[in-house]
C-alpha positions in Angstrom: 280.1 258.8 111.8 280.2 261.5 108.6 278.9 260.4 105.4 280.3 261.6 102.0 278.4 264.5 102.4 280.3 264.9 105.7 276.6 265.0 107.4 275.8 263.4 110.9 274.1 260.3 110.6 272.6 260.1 114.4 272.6 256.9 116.0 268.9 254.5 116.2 267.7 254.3 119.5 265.1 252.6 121.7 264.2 256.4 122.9 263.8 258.1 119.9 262.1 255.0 117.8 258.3 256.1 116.4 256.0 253.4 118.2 254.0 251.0 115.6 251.2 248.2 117.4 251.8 244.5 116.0 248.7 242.4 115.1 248.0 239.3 113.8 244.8 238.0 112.3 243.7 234.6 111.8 242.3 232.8 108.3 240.1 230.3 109.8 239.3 227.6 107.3 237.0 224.8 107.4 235.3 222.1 105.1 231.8 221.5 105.6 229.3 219.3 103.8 231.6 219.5 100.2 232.2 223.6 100.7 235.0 224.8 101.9 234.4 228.1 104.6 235.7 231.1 106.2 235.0 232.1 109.4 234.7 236.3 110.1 232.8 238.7 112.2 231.9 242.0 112.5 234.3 244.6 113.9 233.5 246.0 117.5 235.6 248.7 117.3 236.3 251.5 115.3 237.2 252.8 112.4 234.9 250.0 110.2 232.7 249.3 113.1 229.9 246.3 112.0 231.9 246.0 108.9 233.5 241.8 108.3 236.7 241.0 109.2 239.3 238.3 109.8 239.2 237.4 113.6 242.3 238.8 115.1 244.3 240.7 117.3 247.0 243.2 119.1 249.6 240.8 119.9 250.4 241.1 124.0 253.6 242.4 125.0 254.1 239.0 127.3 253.6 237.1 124.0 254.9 236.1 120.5 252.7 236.0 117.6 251.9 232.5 117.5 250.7 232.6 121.0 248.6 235.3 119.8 246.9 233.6 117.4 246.6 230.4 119.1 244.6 232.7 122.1 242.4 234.1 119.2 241.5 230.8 118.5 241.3 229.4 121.4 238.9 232.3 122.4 236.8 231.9 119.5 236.2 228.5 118.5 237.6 226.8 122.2 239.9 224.9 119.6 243.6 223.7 120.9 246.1 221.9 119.0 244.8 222.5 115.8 247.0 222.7 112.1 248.0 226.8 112.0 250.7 228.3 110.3 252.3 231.6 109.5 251.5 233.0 106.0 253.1 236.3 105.6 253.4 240.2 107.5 251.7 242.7 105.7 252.7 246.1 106.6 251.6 248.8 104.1 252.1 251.9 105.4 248.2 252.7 105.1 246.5 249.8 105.7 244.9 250.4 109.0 243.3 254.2 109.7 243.2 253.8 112.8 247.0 253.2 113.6 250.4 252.4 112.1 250.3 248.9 112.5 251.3 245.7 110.8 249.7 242.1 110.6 251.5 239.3 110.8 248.7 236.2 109.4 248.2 232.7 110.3 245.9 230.6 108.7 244.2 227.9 110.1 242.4 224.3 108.7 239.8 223.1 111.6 237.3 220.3 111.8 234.0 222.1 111.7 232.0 219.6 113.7 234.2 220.0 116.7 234.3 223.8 116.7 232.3 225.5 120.0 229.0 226.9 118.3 228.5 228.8 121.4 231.4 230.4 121.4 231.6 231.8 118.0 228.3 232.8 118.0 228.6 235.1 121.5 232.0 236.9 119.4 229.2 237.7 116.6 231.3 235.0 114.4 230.1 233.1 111.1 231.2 231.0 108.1 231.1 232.2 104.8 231.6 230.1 101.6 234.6 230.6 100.2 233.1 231.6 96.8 230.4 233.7 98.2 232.8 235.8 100.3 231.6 239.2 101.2 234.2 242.1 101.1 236.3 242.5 103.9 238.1 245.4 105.4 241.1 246.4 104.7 244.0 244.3 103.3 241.2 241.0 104.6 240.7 240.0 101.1 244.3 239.8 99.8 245.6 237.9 103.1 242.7 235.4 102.1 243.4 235.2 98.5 247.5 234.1 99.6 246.3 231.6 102.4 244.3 230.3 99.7 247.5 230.1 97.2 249.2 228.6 99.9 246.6 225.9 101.0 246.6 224.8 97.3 250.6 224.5 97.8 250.2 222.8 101.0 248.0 220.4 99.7 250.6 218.8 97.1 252.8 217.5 99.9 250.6 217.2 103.2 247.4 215.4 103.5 245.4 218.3 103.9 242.2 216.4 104.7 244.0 215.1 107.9 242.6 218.9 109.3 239.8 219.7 107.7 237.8 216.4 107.2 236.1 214.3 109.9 238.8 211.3 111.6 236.3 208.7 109.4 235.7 209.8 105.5 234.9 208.3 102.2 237.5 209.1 99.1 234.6 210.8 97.5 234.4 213.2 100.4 238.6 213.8 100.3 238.2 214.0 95.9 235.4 217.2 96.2 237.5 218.2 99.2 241.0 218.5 96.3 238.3 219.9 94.3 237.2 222.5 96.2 241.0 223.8 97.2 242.1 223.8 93.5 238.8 224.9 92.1 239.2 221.5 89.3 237.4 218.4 88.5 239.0 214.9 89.0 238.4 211.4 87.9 237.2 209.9 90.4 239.2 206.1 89.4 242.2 208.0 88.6 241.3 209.7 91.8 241.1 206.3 93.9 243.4 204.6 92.4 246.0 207.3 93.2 245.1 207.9 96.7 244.8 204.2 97.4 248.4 203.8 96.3 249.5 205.9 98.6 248.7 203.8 101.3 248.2 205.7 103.9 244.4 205.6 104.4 243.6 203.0 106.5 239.8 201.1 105.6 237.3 200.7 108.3 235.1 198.0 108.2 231.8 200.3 107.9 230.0 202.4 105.2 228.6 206.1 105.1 225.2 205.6 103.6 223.9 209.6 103.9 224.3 209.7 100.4 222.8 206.5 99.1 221.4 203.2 99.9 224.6 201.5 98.9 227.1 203.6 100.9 230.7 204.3 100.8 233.3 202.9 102.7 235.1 205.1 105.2 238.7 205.3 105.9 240.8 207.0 108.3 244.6 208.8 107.9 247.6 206.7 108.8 249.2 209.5 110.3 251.9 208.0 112.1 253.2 206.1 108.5 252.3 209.7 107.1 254.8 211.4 109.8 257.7 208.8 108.8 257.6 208.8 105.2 257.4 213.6 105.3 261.1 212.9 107.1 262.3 210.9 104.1 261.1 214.0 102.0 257.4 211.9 100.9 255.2 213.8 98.2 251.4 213.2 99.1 250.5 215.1 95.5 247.4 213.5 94.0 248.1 215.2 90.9 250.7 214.4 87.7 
């Protein structure tokens, strides 16, 4: 086929295509004692070698990208089943020295009680505070900075607490949790009162009483009425 300039436009092939590696890395969230975490490690391989990163990896030729992440976390934290979804590719042309490569990232909300300690700490893994964060390498930061953006979405129409708290919570514990992800203060009567009227916490007949004599009452998700009322197109937001 000629152009207008009546030059040869050759034909793509498999042969003559330049090579690129695919990887994905994983934003591993979690919520623990009020704070919400990251988890990262240090790099084992070069170039930025002991510097933090985002736990991820080369994605396997007998494997697509969300099997790749779910191995990553599977091999980290021992975690199955758990909430992860894909974010964005990011696929600057420089954003890896080592290699033309681009990053397809998932982020992930876990329970951090049921994590395997032993296993993140043998892959050199650790949490970080979300607003402590150390600087990461390369394009690290910025794919946290959109998972964060997009947990904040998330969290307006799926009961985000359902992943990162533990199965039994008090409403204070899900109000700083809301808190934490949008970085504002609620009411906390407005707070209950909205929650409550969702109806989709179930109470337990039993108190948490680590924070005071009196206690608070726990509650757990109804997350088969929760599952129902998403197909009729249901709005969990706890905000105006």
């Amino acid at each position: 086929m000629n152009n207008k300039n009546n030059e040869t436009i050759d034909t793509p092939t498999y042969e003559n295509g330049e090579k690129m590696y695919v990887a994905t890395d994983c934003i591993i969230f979690g919520f623990d004692d009020g704070i919400l975490k990251l988890l990262v490690f240090e790099r084992r391989v070069k170039p930025k070698q002991g510097e933090l990163s985002l736990i991820g990896s080369f994605v396997s030729p007998n494997e697509n990208v969300t099997e790749a992440a779910q191995r990553v976390l599977k091999e980290i934290t021992g975690l199955e089943n758990i909430f992860m979804e894909e974010l964005k590719c990011y696929s600057n042309i420089d954003r890896d020295e080592g290699a033309r490569c681009l990053s397809i990232a998932q982020y992930a909300l876990i329970r951090i009680g049921e994590y395997d300690k032993q296993l993140v700490e043998k892959h050199g893994a650790q949490w970080y505070e979300i607003g402590k964060l150390p600087k990461l390498v390369y394009d690290h930061d910025q794919m946290v900075e959109d998972a964060l953006e997009r947990l904040r979405t998330k969290s307006r129409f799926y009961p985000i607490g359902i992943e990162l708290l533990p199965k039994q919570f008090t409403i204070p514990q899900l109000q700083k949790l809301y808190e934490v992800i949008h970085q504002k203060q609620l009411d906390p009567r407005n707070f209950r009162k909205k929650v409550l009227s969702l109806k989709l916490l179930i109470p337990l007949n039993k108190k948490d009483k680590t924070g005071s004599k009196k206690g608070a009452y726990l509650y757990k998700f109804d997350y088969k009425k929760y599952k129902k009322l998403e197909e009729k197109g249901f709005n969990f937001s706890i905000f105006k």
